[in-house]
Structure formats: structure tokens, C-alpha cells
N, C-alpha and C positions, 0 to 999 in steps of 0.2 A: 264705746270706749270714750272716756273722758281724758281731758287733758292734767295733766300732773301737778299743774301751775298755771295761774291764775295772773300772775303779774309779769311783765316783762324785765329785761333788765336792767338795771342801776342807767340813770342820766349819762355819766359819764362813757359808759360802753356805745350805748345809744349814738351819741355825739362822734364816738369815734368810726363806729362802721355805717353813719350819717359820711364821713369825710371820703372812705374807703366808697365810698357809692358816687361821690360827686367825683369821685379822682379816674373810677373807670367811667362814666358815661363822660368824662371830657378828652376819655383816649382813643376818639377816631376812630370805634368800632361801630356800624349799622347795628343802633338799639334790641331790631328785629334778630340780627344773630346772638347780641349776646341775651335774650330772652327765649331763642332754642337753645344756646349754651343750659342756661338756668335748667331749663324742660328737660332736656337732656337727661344734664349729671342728676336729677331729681326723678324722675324716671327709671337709673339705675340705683339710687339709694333708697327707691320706696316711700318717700316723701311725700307725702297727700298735701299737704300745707302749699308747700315749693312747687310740685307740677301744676297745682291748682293757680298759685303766683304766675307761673314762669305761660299759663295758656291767659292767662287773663292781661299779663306784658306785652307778650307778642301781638294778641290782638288789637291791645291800644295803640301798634305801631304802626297796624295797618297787613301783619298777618292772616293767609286764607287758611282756613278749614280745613283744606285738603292737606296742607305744609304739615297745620299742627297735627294731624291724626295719622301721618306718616313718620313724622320724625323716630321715632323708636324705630322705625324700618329704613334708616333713611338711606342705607349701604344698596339697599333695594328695589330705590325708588328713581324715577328720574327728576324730581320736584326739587333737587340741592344743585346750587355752584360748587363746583370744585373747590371754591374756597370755603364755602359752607362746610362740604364734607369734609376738607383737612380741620379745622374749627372743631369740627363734633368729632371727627377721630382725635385731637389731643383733647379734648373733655373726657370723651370715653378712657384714654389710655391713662389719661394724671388720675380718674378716679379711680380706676380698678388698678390700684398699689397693694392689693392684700394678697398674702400666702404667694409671695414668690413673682405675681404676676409683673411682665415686663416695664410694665407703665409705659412712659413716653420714648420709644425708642430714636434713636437718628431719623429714621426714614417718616416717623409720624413728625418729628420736630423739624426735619426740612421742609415736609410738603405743606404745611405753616407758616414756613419762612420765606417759603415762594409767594405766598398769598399776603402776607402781612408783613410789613415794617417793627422794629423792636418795639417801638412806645404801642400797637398796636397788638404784638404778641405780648406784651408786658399787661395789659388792660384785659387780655381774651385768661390768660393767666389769672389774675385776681378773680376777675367773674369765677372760672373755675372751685378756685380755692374758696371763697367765701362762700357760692352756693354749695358746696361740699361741708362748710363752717354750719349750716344755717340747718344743712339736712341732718346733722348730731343732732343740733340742739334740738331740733324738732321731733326727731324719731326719740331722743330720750327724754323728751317731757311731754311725748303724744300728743304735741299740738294737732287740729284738727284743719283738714280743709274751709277755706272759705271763712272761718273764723278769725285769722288776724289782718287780714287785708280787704 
């Protein structure tokens, strides 16, 4: 499978989710989680591009092997913080908003709120939302693994 498109997009978009990226890594969240954040929500969208990002982030951050080749199991594992796990249960719940599903209930949005201060849910949010941004554009222009980063 080839990808759809060849060129990225316009300077100015660029510049702007350039800003959206310096505004979450200066929101007090452990790089390493919000790069299983990324793994994660990329993970459950099918993204080769993004899981492929989101294993080569965490690494750079100082991420084991064992961490990254569990996370998709992570409810399963003993390898996550309770704060990890609340983190990846609101990624999991904010992405799976399709046909009805609950999304981020109280109980997932508390046990988040226990673990993180607002500017900190606010930043793990964005990560969310953008790698959610990034895994469209990618599954609809079939960007490929390993090839934009």
C-alpha cells in the first residue's frame, strides 16, 4: 500500500500543531506517558505511522520493552502506575466516542483527577485529541510506518 500524498501540510498548519506540541510537553506530564498516551490511542485507531511514532517516543524517553509490548494489555499487566492506568483509561474512553459508546464517564474522569492537577488533565487531553487528529489524517492518506518520522 502506498500512501495517497506525497506532500505534508501548508506552513501554516504545520506552525500551528508545532505550538499545540510545545504547549503540551510544557504541561507537567512525564514525556514517557504521554508517548503510551500516543501508543495507546494509535493502537486502537490502527495507525502504523503513530504506534510506529508513539514506540520510537517512549523509547527516546527512556521506555523498557516489556512497558511497550504490554500496553495494549495494560488492564492486565502489573507494569502501569495507577496513574498510568487512569491516563490510558481516559485515552481509551475519549477515543472510543463511536455508535453510542460512553466515552469518558465520571468514574474514568475522577480516577484522572486523583492522579493529575487541571493544567496536567488539560495537556494529557490535548495529547489525546491530537494523536486522535493525526490518526485520520494518517489512515486517510495511508501514510506509512517509519516513513514520516
Amino acid at each position: 500500500m502506498e500512501a495517497r500524498m506525497k506532500s505534508r501540510a501548508n506552513a501554516d498548519v504545520m506552525t500551528g500543531i508545532q505550538h499545540l506540541y510545545k504547549g503540551i510537553h510544557a504541561g507537567g506530564v512525564d514525556p514517557r506517558l504521554l508517548a503510551l498516551i500516543h501508543l495507546r490511542v494509535s493502537q486502537i485507531n490502527g495507525c502504523s505511522p503513530c504506534v510506529f511514532a508513539g514506540v520510537a517516543a517512549a523509547r527516546q524517553h527512556g521506555e523498557t520493552d516489556e512497558r511497550l509490548h504490554n500496553v495494549v494489555a495494560w488492564r492486565e499487566t502489573p507494569f502501569f502506575t495507577e496513574a498510568e492506568r487512569a491516563a490510558l483509561a481516559l485515552a481509551e474512553a475519549a477515543t472510543r466516542i463511536q455508535d453510542g459508546a460512553p466515552g469518558v464517564t465520571d468514574e474514568i474522569w475522577d480516577a484522572a483527577a486523583a492522579h493529575f492537577d487541571e493544567k496536567q488533565l488539560s495537556t494529557i487531553n490535548l495529547e489525546i485529541a491530537l494523536t486522535n487528529f493525526f490518526n485520520r489524517i494518517n489512515r486517510t492518506i495511508r501514510e506509512q510506518a517509519g516513513k514520516t518520522w
